[in-house]
Structure formats: structure tokens, C-alpha cells
Residue frames relative to the residue before (quaternion, step in Angstrom):
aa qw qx qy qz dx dy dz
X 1.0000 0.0000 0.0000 0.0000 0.00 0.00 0.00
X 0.4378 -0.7872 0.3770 0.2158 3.42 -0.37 1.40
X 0.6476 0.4611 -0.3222 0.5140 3.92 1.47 -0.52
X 0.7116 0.2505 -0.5139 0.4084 3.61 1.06 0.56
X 0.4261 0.6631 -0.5246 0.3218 3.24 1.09 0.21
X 0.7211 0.4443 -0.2535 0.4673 3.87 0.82 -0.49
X 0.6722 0.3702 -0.4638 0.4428 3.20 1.33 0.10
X 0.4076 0.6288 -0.5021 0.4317 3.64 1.29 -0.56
X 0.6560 0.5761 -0.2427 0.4230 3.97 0.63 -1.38
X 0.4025 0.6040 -0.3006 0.6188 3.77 1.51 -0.67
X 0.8036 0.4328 -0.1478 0.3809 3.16 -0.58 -1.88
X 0.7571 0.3974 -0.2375 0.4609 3.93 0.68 -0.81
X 0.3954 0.5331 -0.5083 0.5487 3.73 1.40 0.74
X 0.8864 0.1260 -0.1994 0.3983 3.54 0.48 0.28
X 0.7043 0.0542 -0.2519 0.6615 3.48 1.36 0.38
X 0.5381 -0.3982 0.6080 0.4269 3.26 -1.77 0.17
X 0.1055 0.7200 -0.6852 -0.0315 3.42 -1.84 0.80
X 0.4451 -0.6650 0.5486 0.2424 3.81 -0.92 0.50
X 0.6439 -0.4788 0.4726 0.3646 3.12 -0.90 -0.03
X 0.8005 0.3009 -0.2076 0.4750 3.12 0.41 -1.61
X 0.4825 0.5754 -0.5141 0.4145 3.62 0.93 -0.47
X 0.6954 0.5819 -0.1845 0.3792 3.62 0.38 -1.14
X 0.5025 0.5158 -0.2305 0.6545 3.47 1.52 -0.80
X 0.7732 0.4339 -0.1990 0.4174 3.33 -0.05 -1.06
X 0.8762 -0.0155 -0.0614 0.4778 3.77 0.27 -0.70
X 0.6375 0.4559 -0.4314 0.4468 3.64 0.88 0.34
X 0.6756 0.6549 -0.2483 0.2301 3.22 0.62 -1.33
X 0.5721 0.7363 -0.0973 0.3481 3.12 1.69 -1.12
X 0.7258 0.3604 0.0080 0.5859 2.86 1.63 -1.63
X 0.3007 0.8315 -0.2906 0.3659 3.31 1.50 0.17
X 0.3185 0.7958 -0.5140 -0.0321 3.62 -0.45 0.06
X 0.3672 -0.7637 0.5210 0.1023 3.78 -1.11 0.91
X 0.3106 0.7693 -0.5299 0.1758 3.69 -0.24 1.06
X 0.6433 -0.6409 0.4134 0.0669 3.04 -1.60 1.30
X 0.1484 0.8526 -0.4762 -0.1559 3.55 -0.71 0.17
X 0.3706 -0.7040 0.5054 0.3342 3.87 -0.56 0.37
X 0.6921 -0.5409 0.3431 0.3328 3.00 -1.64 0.87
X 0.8172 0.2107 -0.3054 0.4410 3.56 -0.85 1.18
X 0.5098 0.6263 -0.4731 0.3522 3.12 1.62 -0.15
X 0.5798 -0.4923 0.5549 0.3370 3.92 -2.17 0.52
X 0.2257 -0.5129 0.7856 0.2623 3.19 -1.66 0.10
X 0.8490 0.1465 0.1056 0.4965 3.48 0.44 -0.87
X 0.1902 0.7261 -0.6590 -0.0481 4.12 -0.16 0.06
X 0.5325 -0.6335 0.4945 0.2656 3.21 -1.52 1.65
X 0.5544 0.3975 -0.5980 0.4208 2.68 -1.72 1.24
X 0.6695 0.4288 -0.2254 0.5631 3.99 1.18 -1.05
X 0.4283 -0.5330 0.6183 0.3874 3.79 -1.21 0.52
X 0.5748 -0.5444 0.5860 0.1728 2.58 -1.75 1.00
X 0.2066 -0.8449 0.4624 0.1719 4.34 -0.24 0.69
X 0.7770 0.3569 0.0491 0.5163 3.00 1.29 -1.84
X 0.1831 -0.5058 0.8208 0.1921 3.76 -1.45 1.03
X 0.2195 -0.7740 0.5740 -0.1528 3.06 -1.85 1.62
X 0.1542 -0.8439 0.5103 -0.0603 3.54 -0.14 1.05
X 0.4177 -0.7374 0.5111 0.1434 3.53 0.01 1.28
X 0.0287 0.7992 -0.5985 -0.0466 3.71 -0.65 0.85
X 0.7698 -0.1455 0.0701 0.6176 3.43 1.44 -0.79
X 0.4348 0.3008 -0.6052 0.5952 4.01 -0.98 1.73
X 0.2140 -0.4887 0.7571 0.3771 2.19 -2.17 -1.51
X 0.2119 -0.7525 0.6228 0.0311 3.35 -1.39 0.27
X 0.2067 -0.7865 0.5653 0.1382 3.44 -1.00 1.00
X 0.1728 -0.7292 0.6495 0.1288 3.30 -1.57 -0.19
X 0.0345 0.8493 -0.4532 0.2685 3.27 -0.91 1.81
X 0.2128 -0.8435 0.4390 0.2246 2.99 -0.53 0.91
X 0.0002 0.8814 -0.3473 -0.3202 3.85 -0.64 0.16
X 0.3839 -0.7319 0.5587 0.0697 3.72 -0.90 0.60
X 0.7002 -0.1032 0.0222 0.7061 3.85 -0.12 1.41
X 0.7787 -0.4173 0.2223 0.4124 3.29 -0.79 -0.79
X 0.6951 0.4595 -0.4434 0.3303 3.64 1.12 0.40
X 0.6081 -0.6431 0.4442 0.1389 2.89 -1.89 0.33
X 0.0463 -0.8234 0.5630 0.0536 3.71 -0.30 1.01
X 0.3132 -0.6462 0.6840 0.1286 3.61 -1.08 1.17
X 0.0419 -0.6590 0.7508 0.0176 3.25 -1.03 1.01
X 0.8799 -0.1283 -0.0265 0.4567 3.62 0.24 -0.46
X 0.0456 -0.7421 0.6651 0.0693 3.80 -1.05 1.10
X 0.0434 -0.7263 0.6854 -0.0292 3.77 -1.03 1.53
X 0.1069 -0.7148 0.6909 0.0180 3.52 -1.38 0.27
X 0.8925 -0.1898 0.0060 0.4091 3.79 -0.76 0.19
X 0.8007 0.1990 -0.1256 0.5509 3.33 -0.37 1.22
X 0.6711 0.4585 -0.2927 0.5037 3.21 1.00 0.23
X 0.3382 -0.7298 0.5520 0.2196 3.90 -1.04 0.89
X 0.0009 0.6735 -0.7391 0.0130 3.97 -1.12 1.24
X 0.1409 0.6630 -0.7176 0.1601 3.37 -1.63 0.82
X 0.3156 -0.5734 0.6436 0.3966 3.78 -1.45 -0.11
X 0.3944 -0.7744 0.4909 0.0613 3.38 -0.12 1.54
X 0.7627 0.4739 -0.2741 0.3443 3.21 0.89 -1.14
X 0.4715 0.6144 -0.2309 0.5890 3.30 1.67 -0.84
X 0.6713 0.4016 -0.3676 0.5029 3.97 0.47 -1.06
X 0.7848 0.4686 -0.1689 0.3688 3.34 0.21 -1.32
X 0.7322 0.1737 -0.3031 0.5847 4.00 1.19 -0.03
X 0.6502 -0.5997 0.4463 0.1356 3.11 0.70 -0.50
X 0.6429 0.4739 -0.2589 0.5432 3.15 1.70 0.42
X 0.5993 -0.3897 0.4137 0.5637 3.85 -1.12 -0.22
X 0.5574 -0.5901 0.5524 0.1893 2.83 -1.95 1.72
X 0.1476 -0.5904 0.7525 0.2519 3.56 -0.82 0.29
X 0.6415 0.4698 -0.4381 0.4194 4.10 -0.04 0.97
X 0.4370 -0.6485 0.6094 0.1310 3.12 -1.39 0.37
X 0.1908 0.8598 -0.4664 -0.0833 3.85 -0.39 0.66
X 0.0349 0.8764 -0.4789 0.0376 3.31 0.55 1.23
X 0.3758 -0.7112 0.5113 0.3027 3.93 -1.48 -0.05
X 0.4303 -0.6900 0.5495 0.1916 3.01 -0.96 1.24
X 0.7108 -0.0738 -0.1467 0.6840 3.92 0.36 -0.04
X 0.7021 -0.5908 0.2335 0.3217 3.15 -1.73 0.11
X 0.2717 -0.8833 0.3581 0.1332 3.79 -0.56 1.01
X 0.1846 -0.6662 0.6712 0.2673 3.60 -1.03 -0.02
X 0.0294 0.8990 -0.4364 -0.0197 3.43 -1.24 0.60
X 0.4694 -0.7690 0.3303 0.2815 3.59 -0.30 0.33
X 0.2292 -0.8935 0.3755 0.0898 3.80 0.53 1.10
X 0.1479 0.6718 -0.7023 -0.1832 4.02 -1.32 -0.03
X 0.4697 -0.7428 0.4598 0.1273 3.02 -0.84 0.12
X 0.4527 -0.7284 0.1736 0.4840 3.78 0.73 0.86
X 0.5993 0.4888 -0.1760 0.6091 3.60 1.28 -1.61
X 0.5615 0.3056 -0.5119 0.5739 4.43 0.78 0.45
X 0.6891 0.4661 -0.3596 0.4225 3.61 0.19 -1.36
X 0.6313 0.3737 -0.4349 0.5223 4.20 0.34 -0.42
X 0.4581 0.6771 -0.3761 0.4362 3.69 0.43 -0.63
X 0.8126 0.3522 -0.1868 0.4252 3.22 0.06 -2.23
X 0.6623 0.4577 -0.3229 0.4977 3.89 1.12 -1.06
X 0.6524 0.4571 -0.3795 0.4706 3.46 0.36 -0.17
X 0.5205 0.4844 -0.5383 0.4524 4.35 0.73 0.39
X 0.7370 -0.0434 0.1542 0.6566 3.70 0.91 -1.07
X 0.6007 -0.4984 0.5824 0.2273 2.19 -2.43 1.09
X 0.5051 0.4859 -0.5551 0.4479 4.18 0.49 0.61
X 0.7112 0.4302 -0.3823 0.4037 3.44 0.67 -0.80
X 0.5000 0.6104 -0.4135 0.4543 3.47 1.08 -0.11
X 0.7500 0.3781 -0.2596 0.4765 3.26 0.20 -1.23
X 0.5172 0.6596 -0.3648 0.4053 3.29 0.90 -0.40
X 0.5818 0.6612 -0.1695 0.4422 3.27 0.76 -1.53
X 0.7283 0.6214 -0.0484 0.2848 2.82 0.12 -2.28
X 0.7797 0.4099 0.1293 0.4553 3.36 1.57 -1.67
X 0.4335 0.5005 -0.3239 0.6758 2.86 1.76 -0.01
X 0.4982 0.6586 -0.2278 0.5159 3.72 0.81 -1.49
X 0.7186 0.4248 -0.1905 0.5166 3.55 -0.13 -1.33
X 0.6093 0.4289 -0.3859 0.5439 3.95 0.15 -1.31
X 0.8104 0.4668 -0.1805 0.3047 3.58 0.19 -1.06
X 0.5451 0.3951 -0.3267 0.6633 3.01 1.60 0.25
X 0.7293 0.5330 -0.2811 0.3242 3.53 0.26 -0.06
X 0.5136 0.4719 -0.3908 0.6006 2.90 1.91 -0.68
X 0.6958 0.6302 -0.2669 0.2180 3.39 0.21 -0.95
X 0.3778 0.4124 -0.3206 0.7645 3.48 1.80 -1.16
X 0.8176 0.2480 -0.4875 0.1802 3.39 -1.40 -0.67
X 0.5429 0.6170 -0.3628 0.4392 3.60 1.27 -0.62
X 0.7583 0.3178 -0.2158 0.5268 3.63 0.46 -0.56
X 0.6413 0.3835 -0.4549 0.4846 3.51 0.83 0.27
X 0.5156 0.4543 -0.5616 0.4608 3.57 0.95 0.30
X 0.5098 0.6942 -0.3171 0.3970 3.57 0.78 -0.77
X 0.7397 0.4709 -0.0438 0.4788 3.26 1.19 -0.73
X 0.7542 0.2976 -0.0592 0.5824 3.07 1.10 -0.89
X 0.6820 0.6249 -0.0847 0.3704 3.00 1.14 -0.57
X 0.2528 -0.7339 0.5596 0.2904 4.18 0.21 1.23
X 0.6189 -0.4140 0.5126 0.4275 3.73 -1.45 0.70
X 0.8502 0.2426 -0.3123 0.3475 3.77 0.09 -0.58
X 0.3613 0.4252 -0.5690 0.6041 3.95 1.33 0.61
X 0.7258 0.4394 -0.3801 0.3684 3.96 0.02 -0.59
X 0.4193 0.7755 -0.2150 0.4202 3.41 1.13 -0.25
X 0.7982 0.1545 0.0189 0.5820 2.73 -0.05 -2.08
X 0.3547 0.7125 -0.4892 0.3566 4.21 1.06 -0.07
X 0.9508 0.1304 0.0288 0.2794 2.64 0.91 -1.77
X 0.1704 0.6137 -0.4813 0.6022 3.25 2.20 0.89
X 0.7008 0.4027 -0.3260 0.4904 4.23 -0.01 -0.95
X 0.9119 0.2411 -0.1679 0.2864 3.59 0.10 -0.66
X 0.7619 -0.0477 -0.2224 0.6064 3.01 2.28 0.37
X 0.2127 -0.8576 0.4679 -0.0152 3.04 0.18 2.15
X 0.7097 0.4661 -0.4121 0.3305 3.61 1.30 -0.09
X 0.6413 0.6307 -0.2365 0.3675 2.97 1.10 -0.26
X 0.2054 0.7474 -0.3350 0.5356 3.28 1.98 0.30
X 0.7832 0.3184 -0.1466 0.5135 3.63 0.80 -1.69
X 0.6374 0.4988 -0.3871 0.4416 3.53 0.68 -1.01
X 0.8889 0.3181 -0.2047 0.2583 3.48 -0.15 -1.40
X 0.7518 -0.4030 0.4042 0.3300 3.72 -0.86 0.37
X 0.3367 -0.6434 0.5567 0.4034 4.28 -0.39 0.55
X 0.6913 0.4881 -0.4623 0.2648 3.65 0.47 -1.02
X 0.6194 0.5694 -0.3648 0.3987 3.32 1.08 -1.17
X 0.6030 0.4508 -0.3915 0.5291 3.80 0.52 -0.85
X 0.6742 0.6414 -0.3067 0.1999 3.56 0.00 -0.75
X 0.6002 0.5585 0.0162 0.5723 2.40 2.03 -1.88
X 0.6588 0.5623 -0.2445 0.4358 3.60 0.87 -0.96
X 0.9074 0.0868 -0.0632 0.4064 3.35 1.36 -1.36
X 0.4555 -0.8423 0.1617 0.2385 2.78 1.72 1.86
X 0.1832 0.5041 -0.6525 0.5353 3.48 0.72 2.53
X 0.6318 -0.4710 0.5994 0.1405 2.78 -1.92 1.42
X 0.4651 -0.6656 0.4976 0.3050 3.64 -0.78 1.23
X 0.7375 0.2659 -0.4647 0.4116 3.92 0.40 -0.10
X 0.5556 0.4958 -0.5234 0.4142 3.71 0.89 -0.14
X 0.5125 0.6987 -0.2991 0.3997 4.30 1.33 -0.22
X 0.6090 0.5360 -0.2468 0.5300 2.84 1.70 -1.89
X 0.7715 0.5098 -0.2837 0.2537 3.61 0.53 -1.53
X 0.6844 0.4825 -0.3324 0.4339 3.35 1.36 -1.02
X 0.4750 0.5759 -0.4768 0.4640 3.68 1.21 -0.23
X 0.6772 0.6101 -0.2376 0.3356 3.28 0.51 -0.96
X 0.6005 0.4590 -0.1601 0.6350 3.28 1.15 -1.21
X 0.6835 0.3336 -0.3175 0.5663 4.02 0.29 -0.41
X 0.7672 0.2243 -0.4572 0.3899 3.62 -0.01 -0.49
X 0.6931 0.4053 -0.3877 0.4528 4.29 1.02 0.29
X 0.8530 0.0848 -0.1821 0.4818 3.19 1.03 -0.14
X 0.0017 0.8279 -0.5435 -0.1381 3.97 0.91 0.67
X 0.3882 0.5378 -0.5898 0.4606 4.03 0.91 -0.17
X 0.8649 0.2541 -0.1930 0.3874 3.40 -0.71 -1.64
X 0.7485 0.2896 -0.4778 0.3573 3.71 0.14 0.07
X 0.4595 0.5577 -0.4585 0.5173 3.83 1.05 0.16
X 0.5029 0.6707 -0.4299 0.3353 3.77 1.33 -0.19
């Protein structure tokens, strides 16, 4: 199946797997499910069940407050979305994890994934290291946020994800990289007439 073959391909950025090892004790616990555009993985307030590996869409995660929406995190192929906090204690997500077009995803379940770490101390470290990557994106993302003028965030993130410019929604970007939707509109503007002088 060609959508676990890309997640096995994931998984081997941080340990060595076999095939058959991979047959044998991941696959099993595996699960492949679909979502339509606008549909939840999760809506806060519900435990988070499932660690999720993007095989095909994208999918955001947000929290909302009165009536707006905050993007904290939009991923799309190859990339892992979940209410972590909710997976990882066990309580109601205070997030939203809905798809923005329609997705296909790779699934564990928490009570499979404890299972899988509990056969071996590889699946642990395994685990453990995935976990870690996922912290790291996450700190380094929000220190740019920090450190970062709305228009260095901008162009960061026009250079390092020009498709996603087309796929995703302005509000959502806007929202994700906390710019006022006309100060979004303007720098779009400025890059798609002049990409010299705003790359300046």
C-alpha cells in the first residue's frame, strides 16, 4: 500500500527499519482514513485518539475563542498533525483539527502505539524520536514568531512553502503567521509585482 510506504520512509529518518520488521509490528496497528474537506479529526473538548501522518491534503489546527480562529499549525504531506496535548495526557483537546481540502492519512491509535512501545526498547526510542522531531519543529516555529517581523515571517514562509500559498485559504495563512489579513493581502501583492524588492 503505497500511503504506508511513505510513512515507513518517515519513520526511517530516525531509525533503521526492515521491511519485514515493519510488516510484522507496525503495519498491524496501522490504520488509513479519509477525511472531507472541512471535516474534524478531533473537535476540542473530544480526546484526541489518533497520532496522524499526512499522506495526502492538508489539515490545520486551531484553537477558537468567541468567534475567532487561531492557526497554530498547517501540515500537508509528510508531515505529523494531532492535539498532542489531548494524545499525550489524555484529556479534552482544547483544539480544533479539521482538513482544509480533502485528506488521506496514516493513523495509531494511543492504546496500539503503547502496545507497539511496549514489544521493544527500539520501538521506544523510536517513539520517543519521532516525539522529539515534533518538538523541535514546534519550538523553532514559535521562536520565529518571536523573533521574527510579520514581513521576515512572510517571506520565510512564501520561500519554504510556495505551494501552499495556492492550496491554503489567505485567512488561514494570515492566522497561522499572526499578520493582519490586509497587511497578508499587501505583502502578497508586493511579491506577486515585485518578488526582487520584497525578497529585499
Amino acid at each position: 500500500m503505497e500511503n504506508v510506504k511513505v510513512f515507513l520512509n518517515f519513520l526511517r529518518k530516525f531509525v533503521t527499519i526492515t521491511d519485514e520488521e515493519f510488516e510484522k509490528s507496525i503495519q498491524p496497528v496501522l490504520k488509513v482514513r479519509k477525511f472531507r474537506k472541512k471535516e474534524f479529526l478531533v473537535k476540542q473538548g473530544e480526546i484526541e485518539h489518533y497520532f496522524n501522518f499526512i499522506s495526502k491534503g492538508i489539515i490545520r489546527k486551531y484553537y477558537k475563542t468567541s468567534k475567532v480562529e487561531t492557526n497554530v499549525q498547517i501540515s500537508t504531506e509528510g508531515q505529523v498533525i494531532l492535539g498532542q496535548q489531548s494524545f499525550l495526557s489524555r484529556e479534552p483537546s482544547e483544539y480544533f483539527v479539521e482538513a482544509i481540502e480533502p485528506a488521506t492519512v496514516i493513523s495509531i491509535r494511543h492504546d496500539k502505539l503503547e502496545e507497539l512501545y511496549a514489544q521493544s526498547k527500539r520501538m521506544e526510542r523510536l517513539g520517543r524520536l519521532v516525539i522529539t522531531h515534533m518538538m523541535i519543529v514546534s519550538d523553532t516555529w514559535q521562536m520565529q514568531m518571536i523573533k521574527m517581523t510579520p514581513r521576515e515571517r512572510f517571506i520565510a514562509f512564501v520561500n519554504k512553502n510556495p505551494e501552499l500559498m495556492r492550496r491554503v485559504p489567505q485567512k488561514y495563512l494570515a492566522s497561522y503567521l499572526n499578520i493582519k489579513p490586509e497587511t497578508f493581502s499587501r505583502f502578497k501583492h508586493l511579491l506577486k509585482n515585485n518578488p526582487n524588492n520584497m525578497a529585499a
